[in-house]
C-alpha positions as CSV (number, residue, x, y, z in Angstrom):
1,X,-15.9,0.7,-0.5
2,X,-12.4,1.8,-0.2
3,X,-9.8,-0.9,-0.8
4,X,-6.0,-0.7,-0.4
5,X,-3.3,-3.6,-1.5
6,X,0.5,-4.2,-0.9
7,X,2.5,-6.9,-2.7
8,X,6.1,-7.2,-1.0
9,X,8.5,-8.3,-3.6
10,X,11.8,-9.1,-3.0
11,X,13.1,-5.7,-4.9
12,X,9.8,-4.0,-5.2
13,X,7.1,-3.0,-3.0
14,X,3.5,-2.2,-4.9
15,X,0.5,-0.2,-3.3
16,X,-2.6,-0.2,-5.5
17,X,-5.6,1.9,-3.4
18,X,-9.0,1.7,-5.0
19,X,-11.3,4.2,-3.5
20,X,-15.6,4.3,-3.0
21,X,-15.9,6.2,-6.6
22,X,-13.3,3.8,-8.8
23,X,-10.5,6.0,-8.8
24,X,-7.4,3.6,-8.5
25,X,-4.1,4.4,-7.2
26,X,-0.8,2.5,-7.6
27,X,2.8,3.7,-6.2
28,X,6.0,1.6,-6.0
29,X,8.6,2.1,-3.5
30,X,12.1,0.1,-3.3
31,X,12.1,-2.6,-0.7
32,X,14.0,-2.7,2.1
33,X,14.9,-6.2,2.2
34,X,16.6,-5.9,6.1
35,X,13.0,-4.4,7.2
36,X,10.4,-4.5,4.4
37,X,7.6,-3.4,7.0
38,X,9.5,0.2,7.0
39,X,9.0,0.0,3.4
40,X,5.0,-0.9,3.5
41,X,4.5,1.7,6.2
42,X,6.4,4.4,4.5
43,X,4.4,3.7,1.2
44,X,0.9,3.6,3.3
45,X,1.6,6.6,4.3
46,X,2.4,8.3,1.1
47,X,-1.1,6.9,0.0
48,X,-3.0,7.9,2.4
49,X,-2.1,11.3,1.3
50,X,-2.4,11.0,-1.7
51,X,-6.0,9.3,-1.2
52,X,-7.1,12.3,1.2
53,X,-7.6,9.5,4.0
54,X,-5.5,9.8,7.4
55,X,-5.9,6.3,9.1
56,X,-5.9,2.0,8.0
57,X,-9.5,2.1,9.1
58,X,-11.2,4.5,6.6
59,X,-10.3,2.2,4.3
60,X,-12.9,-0.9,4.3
61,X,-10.4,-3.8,3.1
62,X,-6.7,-4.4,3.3
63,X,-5.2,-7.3,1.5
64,X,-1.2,-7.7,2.1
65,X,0.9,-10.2,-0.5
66,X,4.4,-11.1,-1.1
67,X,6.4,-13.0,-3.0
68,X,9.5,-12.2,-1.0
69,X,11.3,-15.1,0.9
């Protein structure tokens, strides 16, 4: 099972991917407080290359947090 987190802070924006074999994954991106989703898409991306996977569904859970107001 494949599983890929965001936490949205209010400066910055953490990506942890955990894929089927354990390997775990974690980039941080500065948030873009006027449009944070730009920010969480831009950083799925970048893990999605670097987890060798091209779309949200290959992964098998997704589980979005933030502590940003």
């Amino acid at each position: 099972m494949s599983t890929l987190d965001v936490d949205v802070g209010g400066t910055f924006t953490d990506f942890v991917h955990l894929d089927e074999r354990g390997n775990l994954r974690h980039s941080k991106s500065l948030t873009d407080v006027r449009a944070p989703e730009r920010t969480v898409i831009e950083g799925f991306r970048r893990v999605w290359r670097e987890g060798g996977f091209a779309r949200l569904d290959d992964c098998d859970q997704r589980a979005p947090g933030t502590d940003a107001a």
